[in-house]
N, C-alpha and C positions, 0 to 999 in steps of 0.2 A: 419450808413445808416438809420437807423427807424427812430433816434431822428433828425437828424441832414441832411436832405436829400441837403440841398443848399452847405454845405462843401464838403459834398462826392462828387459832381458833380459837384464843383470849383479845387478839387485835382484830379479826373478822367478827366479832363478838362484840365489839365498841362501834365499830364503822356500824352506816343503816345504806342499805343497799336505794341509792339516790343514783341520781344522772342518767343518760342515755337508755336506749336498749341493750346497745354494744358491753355499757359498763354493769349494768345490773345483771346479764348472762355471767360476765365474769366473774361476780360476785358471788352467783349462786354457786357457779362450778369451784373456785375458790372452797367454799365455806363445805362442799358436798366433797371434796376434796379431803379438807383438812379433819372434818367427822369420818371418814374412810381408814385416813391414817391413825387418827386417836384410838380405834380399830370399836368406835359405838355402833350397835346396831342400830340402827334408823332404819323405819321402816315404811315412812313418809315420802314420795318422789316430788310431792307438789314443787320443791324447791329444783334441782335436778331438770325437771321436765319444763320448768322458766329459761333453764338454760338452753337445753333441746329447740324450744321454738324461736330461737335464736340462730344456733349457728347451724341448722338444721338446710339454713338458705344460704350458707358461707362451704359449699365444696372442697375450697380451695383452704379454707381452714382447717385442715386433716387432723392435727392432733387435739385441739377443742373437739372437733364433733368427736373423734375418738374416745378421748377423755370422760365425756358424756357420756357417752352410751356406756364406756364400759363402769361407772358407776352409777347410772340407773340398773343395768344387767344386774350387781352385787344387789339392790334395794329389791330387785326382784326376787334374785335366790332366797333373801331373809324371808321375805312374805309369800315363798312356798310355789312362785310362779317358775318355776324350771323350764318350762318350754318358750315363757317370752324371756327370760333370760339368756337360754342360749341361743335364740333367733338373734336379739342385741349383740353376741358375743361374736355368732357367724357374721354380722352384718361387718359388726368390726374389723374382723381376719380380712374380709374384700377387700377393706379401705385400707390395712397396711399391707396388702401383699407383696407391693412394689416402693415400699419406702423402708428406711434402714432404721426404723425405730426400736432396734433392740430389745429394752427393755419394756418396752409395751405391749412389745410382741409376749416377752417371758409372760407377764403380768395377765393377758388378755387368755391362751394357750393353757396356763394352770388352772384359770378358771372354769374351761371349759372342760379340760381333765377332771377335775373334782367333778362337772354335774356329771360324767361318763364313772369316775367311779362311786359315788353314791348311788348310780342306777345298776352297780356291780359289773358294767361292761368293761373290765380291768385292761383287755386288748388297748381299746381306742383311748380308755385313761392314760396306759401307759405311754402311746403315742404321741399324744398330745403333753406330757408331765418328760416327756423327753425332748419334744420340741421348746417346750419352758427352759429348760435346763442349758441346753445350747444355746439361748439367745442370752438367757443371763450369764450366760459364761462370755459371751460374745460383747456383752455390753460390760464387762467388769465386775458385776456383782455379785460378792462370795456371798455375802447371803440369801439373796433367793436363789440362785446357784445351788444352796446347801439345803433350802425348802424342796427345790422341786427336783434334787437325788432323794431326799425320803418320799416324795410323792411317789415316785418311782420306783422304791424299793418295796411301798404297799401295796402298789399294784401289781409287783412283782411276785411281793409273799402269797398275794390273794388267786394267782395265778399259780400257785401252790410248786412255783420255781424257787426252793428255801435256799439252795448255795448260792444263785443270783440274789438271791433278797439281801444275804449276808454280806456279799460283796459291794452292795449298794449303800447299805447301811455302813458298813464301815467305810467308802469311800466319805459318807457322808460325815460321817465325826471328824474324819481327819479334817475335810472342808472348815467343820464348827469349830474343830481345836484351833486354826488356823488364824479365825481371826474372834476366838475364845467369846464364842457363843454359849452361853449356859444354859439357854433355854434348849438350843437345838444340841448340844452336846446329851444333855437329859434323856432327848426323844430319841436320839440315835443310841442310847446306851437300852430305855426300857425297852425298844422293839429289837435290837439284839439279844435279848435276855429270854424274852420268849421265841426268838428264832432257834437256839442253843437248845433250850428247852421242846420246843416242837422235834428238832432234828437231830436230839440224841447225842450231837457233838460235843465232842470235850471241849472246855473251857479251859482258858488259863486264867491263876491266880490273879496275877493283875487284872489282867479287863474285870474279871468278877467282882473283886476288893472294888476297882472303881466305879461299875456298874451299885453295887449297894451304899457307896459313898455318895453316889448321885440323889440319890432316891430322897424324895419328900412324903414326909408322914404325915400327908396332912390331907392330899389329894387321891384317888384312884386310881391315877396311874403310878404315884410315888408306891401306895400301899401293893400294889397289881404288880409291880418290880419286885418289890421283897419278897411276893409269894413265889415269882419264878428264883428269888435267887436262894430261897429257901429250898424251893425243888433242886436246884443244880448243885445245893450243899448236902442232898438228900436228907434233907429236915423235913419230915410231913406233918408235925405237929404243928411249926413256926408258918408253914406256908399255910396251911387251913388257917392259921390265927389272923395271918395277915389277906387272907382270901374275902374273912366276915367283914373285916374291916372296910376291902375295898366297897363290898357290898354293900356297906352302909354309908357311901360317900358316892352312892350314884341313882339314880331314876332310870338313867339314859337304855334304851333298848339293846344297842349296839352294846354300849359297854357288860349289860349283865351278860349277854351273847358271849362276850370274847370271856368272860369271868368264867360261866359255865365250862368253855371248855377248857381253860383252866382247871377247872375244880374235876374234870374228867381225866387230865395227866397227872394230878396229887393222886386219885384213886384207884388208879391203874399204876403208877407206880410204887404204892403203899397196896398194892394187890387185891384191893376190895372191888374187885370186879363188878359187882350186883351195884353200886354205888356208882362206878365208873363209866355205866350204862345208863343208869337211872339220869346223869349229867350230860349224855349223850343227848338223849331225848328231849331232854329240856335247850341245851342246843340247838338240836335242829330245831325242834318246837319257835323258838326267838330268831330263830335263823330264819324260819319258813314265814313267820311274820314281816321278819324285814324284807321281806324277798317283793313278796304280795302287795307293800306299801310302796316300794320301788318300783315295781311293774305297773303302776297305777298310772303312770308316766314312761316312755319312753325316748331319750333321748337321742335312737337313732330315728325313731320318727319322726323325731322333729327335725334332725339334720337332713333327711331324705328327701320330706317336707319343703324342706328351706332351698336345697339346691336343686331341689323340680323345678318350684315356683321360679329359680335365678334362673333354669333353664327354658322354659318357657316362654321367660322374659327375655331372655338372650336370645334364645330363636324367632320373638316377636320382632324385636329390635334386627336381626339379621334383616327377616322381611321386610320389615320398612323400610331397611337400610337398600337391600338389593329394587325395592320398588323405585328408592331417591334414586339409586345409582343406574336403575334402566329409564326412569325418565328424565334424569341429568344427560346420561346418554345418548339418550333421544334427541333432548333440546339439541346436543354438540352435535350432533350429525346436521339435524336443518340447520342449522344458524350456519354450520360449513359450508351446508351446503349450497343454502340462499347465496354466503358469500362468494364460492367456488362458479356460484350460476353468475353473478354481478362481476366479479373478476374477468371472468369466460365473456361475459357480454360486453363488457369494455376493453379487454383484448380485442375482442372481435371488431368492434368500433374504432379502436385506433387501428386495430390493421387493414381494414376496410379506406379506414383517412387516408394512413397509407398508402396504399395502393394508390387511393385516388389522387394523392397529393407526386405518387411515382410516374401514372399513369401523365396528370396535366404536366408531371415534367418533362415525361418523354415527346405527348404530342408538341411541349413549346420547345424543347429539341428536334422534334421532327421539323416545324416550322421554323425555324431557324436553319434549320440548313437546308430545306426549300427557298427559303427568301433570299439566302447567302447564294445557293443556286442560279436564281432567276436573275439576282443581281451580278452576278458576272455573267451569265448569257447574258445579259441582257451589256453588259458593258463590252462582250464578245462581239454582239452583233450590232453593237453601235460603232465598234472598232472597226469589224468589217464594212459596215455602211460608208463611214468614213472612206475607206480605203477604195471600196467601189467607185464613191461618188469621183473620187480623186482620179480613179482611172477612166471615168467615161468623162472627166474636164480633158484626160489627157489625149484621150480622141479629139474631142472638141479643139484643142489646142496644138494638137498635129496637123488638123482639118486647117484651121485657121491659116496657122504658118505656110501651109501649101499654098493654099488660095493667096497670103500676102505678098510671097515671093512670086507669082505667077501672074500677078495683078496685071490686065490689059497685054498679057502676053497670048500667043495662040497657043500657046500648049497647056494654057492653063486647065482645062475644061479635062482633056485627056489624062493630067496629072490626078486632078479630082477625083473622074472616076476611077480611074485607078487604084489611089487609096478608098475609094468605099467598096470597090470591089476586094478589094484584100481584107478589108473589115467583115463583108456577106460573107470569105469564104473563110475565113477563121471562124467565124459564128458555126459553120456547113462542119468544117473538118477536124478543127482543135478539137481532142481530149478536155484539155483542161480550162475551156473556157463554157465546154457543156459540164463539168465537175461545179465549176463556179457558178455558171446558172442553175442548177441542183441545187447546190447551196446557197443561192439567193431565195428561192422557191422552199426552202425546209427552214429557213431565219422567218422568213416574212409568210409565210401559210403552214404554219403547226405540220413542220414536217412532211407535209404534202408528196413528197417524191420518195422520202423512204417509205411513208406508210403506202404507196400506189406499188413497191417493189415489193413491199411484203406479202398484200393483197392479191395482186396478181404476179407472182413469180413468173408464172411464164410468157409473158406480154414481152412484142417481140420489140427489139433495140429501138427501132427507126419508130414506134407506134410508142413506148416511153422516151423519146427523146422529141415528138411532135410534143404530145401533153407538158413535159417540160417548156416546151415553148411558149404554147398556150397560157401555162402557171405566171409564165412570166410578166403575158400581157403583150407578147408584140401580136399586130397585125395579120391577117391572114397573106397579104401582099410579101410583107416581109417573111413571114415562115416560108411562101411558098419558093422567096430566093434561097434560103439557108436549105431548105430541103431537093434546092433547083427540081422542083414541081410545079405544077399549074395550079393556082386558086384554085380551080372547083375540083382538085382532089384533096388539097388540103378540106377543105369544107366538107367534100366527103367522109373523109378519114375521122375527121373532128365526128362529124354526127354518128360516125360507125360507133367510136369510140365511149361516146354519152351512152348512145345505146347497151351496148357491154355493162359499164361499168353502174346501169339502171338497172339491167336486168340482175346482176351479179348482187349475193346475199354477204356483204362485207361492212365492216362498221364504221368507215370512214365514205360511207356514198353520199350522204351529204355537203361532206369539204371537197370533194371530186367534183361535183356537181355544180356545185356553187363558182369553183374557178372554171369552169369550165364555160361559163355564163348561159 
């Protein structure tokens, strides 16, 4: 298609655009393609815009939609639509901003230099026909490379910078000699010729010789060269000759414009002043025409236009974005926080089990070692039972053996009482067998004698050592030998004692009470 555009549009030319949506878009752009490079004006989009509503829905297809647009944009420029063609061109630059397609870039950037300088705004021409020039340098290619240095170099002249124009222009031949372009070596030689001619500069013989060796006699700018290089040989009769000639090989506005003032430095420098004004005039005159037909459109209007509207839409889209982004925000905070609340509540639930799961461990620890407790008092005090019982057999068993040895003797009776009087008076005077009965009395009644010492600490010996007796269950007759007292003071003492221990505000007066019958 690049090298060979008349084949590709002899063979797209046989095919009939059949199949898919997919393949008929390709087709279009293909064949709007190959009419582009054949370099026909077509001025028809019908074919072009089959493609467009195709990959228009395919984003992700960047250099088709590209492709697209930028040759509907060209079909616009033909049919005089400047302002939708550069909207198409900007839409474009968005879409390769961030991809490295070189030469589409060149391709897309010249185009919109050109609508910038047909509106004469040669600044942003020149910006944009330098931006060209870099990326076809950048992508390889000497020849549009060597188009958009002359883009550059007229935008340059027109910007009335002549020693830059010449330096451009002659970068640019070297460019066309290079890979011996004859068309662009031609255009680099006739806008040097009138460069040289504007700014007075000496020429050298060669460039000149080859500047008029270039030159074709057939067209207006072939003829439009001869007359500058008649000027630069100071020939004013050859240059007027060759000035009519160009004149009758054009229509075009622009070109009788640049003619005139040609015909303005033949007459000023052939010193006919009144002539050399008279061409002035007619100049601006064709000047001032084009000027008024160019301002009739504006191209920075429509780029100003273009990047409002992007901004706009840029700043709509922020806010939408910032709306998504505080109500996405929002949602992530309660969904945290629902969670945060659920998490926290079943923390609190297991630690709560916890507890309670630490708590029944401790009470069945606590109970545990109450029962472990009570089961050795209780194997304590069935030890001692044991032991008791054993020592009151062992009275019994003293008692007996006395009486068997004493059997039908007279001294039996005497021996008898004897030992039970040493039993009443150990009962009366042992330590340790009132410690023992204490301790039968706090085994067998919860304590009963330590809690009666607690209660009444200052309750005097002989008055807890009666109620000991009491606790225990013997006899008033019997207490009254252990205490060698009379029955009815024991009886006395006893009822003192209830009384007290009735009247008294202590928390064991019921178990005091109760033994005490």
């Amino acid at each position: 298609m690049q090298n060979n555009p008349d084949s590709a549009l002899a063979i797209l030319q046989k095919l009939k655009p059949e199949g898919n949506r997919a393949e008929q878009a390709r087709y279009a752009l293909l064949y709007s393609e190959a009419l582009e490079k054949k370099q026909m004006k077509v001025t028809d989009d019908s074919l072009i815009r089959q493609a467009w509503q195709y990959y228009k829905h395919y984003p992700k297809d960047l250099r088709h939609q590209c492709k697209t647009l930028y040759y509907w944009g060209r079909i616009k420029l033909r049919t005089g639509d400047k302002p939708g063609a550069l909207r198409l061109f900007l839409k474009i630059e968005k879409k390769l901003t961030d991809t490295d397609e070189s030469y589409y870039k060149g391709l897309l950037y010249r185009q919109i230099g050109e609508v910038y300088y047909k509106q004469m705004n040669y600044s942003r021409a020149y910006h944009y026909f330098h931006e060209a020039r870099n990326n076809f340098r950048q992508s390889g290619d000497i020849q549009e490379e060597t188009k958009a240095t002359l883009d550059m170099a007229a935008a340059t002249f027109h910007s009335k910078d002549i020693e830059k124009a010449i330096r451009l222009y002659s970068a640019a031949l070297d460019l066309a000699d290079e890979h011996n372009n004859s068309n662009l070596i031609e255009v680099s030689l006739t806008n040097l010729a009138s460069l040289y001619v504007i700014s007075k500069r000496h020429i050298s013989n060669d460039l000149l010789q080859r500047i008029e060796l270039s030159a074709r006699q057939d067209t207006v700018y072939g003829y439009h060269t001869l007359t500058d290089v008649s000027l630069l040989k100071n020939h004013i009769d050859s240059a007027r000759y060759y000035l009519e000639l160009a004149k009758a090989h054009t229509t075009d506005i622009c070109d009788m414009a640049e003619l005139q003032y040609t015909a303005y430095h033949i007459e000023a420098q052939a010193k006919n002043f009144e002539k050399a004004t008279d061409n002035v005039h007619r100049y601006i005159y064709l000047n001032d025409s084009i000027m008024r037909s160019n301002m009739q459109f504006s191209a920075g209007m429509v780029e100003r236009d273009y990047f409002k509207e992007r901004t706009k839409f840029a700043q709509y889209r922020m806010k939408n974005r910032t709306v998504w982004e505080i109500a996405i925000a929002a949602a992530t905070f309660f969904i945290i926080g629902i969670a945060w609340y659920i998490v926290r509540q079943r923390l609190r639930m297991q630690r709560d089990r916890t507890n309670h799961y630490l708590l029944l461990t401790e009470k069945a620890n606590s109970e545990y070692k109450a029962l472990t407790e009570r089961v050795k008092k209780q194997q304590t005090t069935e030890s001692y039972l044991r032991g008791l019982a054993a020592s009151r057999f062992d009275i019994v068993d003293k008692l007996g053996k006395t009486y068997y040895e004493r059997e039908n003797t007279t001294s039996q009776q005497s021996v008898i009482f004897n030992e039970v009087k040493q039993i009443i008076t150990d009962f009366a005077e042992s330590n340790e067998i009132l410690q023992e009965l204490e301790k039968i009395v706090n085994t067998c009644h919860d304590n009963a004698m330590y809690k009666l010492k607690e209660d009444f600490p200052t309750m005097k010996t002989s008055d807890t050592r009666l109620l000991c007796y009491i606790f225990v269950g013997f006899s008033p007759q019997v207490i009254s030998l252990f205490m060698k007292d009379t029955v009815a003071n024991v009886y006395a003492r006893k009822s003192r004692l209830k009384s007290r221990i009735k009247s008294a505000k202590i928390v064991n007066k019921e178990l005091f009470l109760n033994l005490l019958g």
